[in-house]
N, C-alpha and C positions, 0 to 999 in steps of 0.2 A: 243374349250373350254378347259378347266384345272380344271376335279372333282377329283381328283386321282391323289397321288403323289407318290417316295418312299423318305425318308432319312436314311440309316442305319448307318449312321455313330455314335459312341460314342461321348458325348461332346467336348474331348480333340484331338481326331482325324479330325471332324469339325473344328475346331481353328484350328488345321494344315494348316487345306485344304484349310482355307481362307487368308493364308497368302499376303502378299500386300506390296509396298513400297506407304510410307505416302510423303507429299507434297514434303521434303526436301530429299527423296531418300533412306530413310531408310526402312530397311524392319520391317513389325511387323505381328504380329498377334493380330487379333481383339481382345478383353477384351471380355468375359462370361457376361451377365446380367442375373440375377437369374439362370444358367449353370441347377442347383439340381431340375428345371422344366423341361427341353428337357426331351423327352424319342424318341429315336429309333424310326425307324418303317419302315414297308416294304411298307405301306398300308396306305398312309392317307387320308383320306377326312374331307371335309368342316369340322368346328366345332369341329376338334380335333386341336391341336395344332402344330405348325411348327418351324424350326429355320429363322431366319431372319437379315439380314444385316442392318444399318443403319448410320448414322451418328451420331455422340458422342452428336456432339454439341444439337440434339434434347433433350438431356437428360441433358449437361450442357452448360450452353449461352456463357461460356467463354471457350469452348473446341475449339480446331481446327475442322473445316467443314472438311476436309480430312480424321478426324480419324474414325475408321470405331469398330463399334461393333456388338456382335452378342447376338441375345434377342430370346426367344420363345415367340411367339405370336399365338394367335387364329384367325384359317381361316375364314374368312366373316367377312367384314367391320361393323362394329358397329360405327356409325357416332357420331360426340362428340358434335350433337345439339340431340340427340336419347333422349326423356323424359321420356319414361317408366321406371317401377322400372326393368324389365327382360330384356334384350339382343332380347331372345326366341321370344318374341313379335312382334319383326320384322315380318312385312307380308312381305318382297321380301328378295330376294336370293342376295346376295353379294360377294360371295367367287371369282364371275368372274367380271370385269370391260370392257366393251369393249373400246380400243382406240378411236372409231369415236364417242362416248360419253361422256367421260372419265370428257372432260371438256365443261359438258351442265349439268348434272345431279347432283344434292343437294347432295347425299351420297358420292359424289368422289369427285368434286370439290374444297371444301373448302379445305381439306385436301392435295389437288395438288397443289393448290395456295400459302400453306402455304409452300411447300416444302415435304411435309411427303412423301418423296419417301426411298421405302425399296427395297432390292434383296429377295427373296423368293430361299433359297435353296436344294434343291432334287439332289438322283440321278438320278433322271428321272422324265415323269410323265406317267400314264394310258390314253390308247385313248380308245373307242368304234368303231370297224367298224358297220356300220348294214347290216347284211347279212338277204338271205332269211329265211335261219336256226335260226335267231339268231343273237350276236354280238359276234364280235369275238375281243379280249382284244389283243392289245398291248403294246410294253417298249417304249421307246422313248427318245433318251441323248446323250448328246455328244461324237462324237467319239474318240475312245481312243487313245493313242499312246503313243511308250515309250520314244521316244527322248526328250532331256532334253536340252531346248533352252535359259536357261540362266546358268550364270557362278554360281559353288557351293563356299559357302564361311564358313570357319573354323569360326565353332562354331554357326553354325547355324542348326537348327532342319527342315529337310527334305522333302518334301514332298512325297512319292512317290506310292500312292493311285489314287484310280479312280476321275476323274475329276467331279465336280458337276457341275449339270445343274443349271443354274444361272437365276432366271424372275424377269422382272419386276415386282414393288410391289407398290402399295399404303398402309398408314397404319393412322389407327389415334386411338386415347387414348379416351375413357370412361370414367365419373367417375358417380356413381351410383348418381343419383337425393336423395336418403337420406343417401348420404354418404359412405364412403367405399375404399378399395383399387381400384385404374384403372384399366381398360380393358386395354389390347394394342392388337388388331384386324388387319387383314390385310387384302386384296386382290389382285388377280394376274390379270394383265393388260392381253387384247389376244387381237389378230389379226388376220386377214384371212391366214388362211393354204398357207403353202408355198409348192409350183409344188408336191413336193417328196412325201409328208402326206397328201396332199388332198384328196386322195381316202380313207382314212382312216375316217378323220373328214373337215368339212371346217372351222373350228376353231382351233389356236391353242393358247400357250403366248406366250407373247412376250419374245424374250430369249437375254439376254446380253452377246455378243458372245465376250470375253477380256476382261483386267482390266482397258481399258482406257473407255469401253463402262458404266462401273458399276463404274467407278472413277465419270464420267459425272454424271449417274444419282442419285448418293447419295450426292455429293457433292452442296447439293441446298444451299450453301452462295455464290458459284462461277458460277455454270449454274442455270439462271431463267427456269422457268418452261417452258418457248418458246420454246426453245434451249435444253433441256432437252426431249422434249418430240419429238424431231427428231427420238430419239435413236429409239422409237417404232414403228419395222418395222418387217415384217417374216424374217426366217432365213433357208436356206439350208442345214448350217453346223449341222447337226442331223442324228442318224443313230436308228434304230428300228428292234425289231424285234417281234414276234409272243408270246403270253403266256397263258400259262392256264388259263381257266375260275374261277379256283380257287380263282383268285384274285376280282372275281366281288362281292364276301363276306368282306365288309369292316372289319370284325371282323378276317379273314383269316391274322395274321402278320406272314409270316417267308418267309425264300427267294426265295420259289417257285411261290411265288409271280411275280418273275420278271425272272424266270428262261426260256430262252427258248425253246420251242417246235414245231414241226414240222409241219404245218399242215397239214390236208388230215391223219392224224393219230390222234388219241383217245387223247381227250384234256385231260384225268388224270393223274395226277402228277405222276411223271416213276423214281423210284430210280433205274436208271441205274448207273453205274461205272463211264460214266464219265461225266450225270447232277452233281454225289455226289462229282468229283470234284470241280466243280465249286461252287454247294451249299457249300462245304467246305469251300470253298475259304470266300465266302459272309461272313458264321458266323463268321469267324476270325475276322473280322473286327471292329467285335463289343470290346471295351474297357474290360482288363482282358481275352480275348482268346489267344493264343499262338502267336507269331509276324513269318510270311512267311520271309523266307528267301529274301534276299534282291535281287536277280536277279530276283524272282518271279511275281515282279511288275513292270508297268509301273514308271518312274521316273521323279519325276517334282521337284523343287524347292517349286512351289507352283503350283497348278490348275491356280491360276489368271496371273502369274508373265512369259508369254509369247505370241506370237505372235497365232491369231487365226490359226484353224488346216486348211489345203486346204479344200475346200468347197466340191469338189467330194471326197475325202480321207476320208473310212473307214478301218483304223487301227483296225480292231475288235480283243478286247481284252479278249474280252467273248470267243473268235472261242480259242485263245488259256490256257483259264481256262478250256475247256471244255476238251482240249488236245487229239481231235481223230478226224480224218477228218469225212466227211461226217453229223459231227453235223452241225445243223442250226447256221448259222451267221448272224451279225445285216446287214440289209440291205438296199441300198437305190434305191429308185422305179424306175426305168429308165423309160427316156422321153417316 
């Protein structure tokens, strides 16, 4: 499943991050819809609000299906046949959709048929293990790397930030039975855990691994929903690692949240020397902190605008923000 997410990114460093080339090869970045709603966060759950990917054309009928925007939406599907005057009203849970029902059940359906496919984007998301003790909280995202697999090009503004985890999404629009501004709601599709996280959860989402996989599923004028619904399948290319329970407090936002820790040692958050690098690292990130020196980061054109990373390959980029051996790095469970 997917109750727990992070995004830290600023509005403007997001639009970076999603940068893309549209149907005729040009690169762009998405357009902001309402931008002055995102807020940050290390920590999100259901019924807080998220960023999200979609297609223009849902917003304008003469837009290109390719062009791609990015919207804050609210986690847990709010169906647009829902008649009550609350949201809140809803008696069931909707922030997860599972694939093998996705397209049987009333609250998803209609809205899959229509095309309302979104990307849901984090840098990660929170798992649960359950131990005898207790659960123990994990990160979980795509692995990082610094090579730069397409060509830079003069006069173009650069990516070179951590890569976002990209899910699949459903989404559909509200409008209050006595009137009012839309909801726009979402939920994250999941699928059975893949080999490496299984032991963790047997649930995970479905995660869109390239820009050709999230070209396919946003682009609902080009790929029917048939064809589109291939894409949702587990995924290997994921790396994880251990973190403090700190994070199991949804109200807990800062980047200890997601910082790693050892296990077999004392789950409370440890200002060591070189965690407070790396928490350094995170807050900068946020819009108006101090900008890292440009060799400090991994370097992409854009997160979407290359080839997926090898499937065993964890580049951990955290091992080198931490910058001292013997810290914990993200790790992948061997067979």
């Amino acid at each position: 499943m997917c109750g727990r997410t992070a995004c830290s990114l600023g509005a403007d460093n997001l639009r970076r991050a999603c940068a893309y080339r549209d149907s005729r090869g040009r690169q762009r970045q998405p357009e902001w819809i309402r931008a002055e709603r995102y807020r940050p966060s290390y920590n999100k759950g259901p019924q807080s609000s998220g960023p999200v990917l979609l297609s223009r054309r849902h917003l304008q009928q003469d837009a290109d299906s390719s062009e791609r925007v990015l919207m804050d939406m609210r986690w847990g599907l709010v169906p647009s046949w829902f008649k009550k005057d609350d949201p809140s009203k809803m008696q069931f849970n909707t922030s997860n959709c599972r694939s093998d029902t996705m397209l049987k059940k009333s609250s998803y359906k209609g809205a899959l048929l229509q095309g309302k496919r979104c990307v849901v984007l984090a840098d990660g998301f929170y798992e649960w293990q359950q131990q005898s003790g207790g659960k123990q909280p994990y990160f979980i995202y795509f692995p990082q790397t610094k090579d730069a697999v397409a060509e830079e090009k003069e006069g173009e503004e650069e990516w070179r930030g951590w890569r976002l985890l990209t899910m699949a999404g459903i989404f559909d629009c509200w409008e209050p039975p006595a009137g009012g501004e839309m909801l726009y709601t979402y939920t994250i599709i999941t699928v059975d855990a893949s080999k490496d996280v299984s032991f963790i959860h047997h649930r995970m989402p479905a995660i869109l691994d390239g820009d050709e996989a999230i070209r396919k599923w946003l682009d609902f004028a080009e790929v029917p929903t048939q064809e589109a619904v291939k894409l949702i399948q587990p995924t290997e290319n994921i790396v994880f690692h251990p973190v403090s329970t700190f994070v199991n407090s949804v109200r807990n936002n800062a980047p200890e949240c997601l910082a790693p820790i050892e296990l077999g040692a004392k789950k409370e958050v440890k200002a060591t020397p070189s965690s407070k690098t790396m928490l350094g690292w995170l807050k900068n990130s946020q819009e108006g902190s101090p900008q890292k020196k440009e060799n400090d980061l991994p370097r992409w054109t854009s997160q979407f605008i290359h080839s997926p990373s090898p499937k065993k390959t964890s580049a951990d980029i955290l091992q080198q923000w931490l910058g001292k051996e013997g810290q914990p790095a993200a790790k992948k469970r061997k067979a």
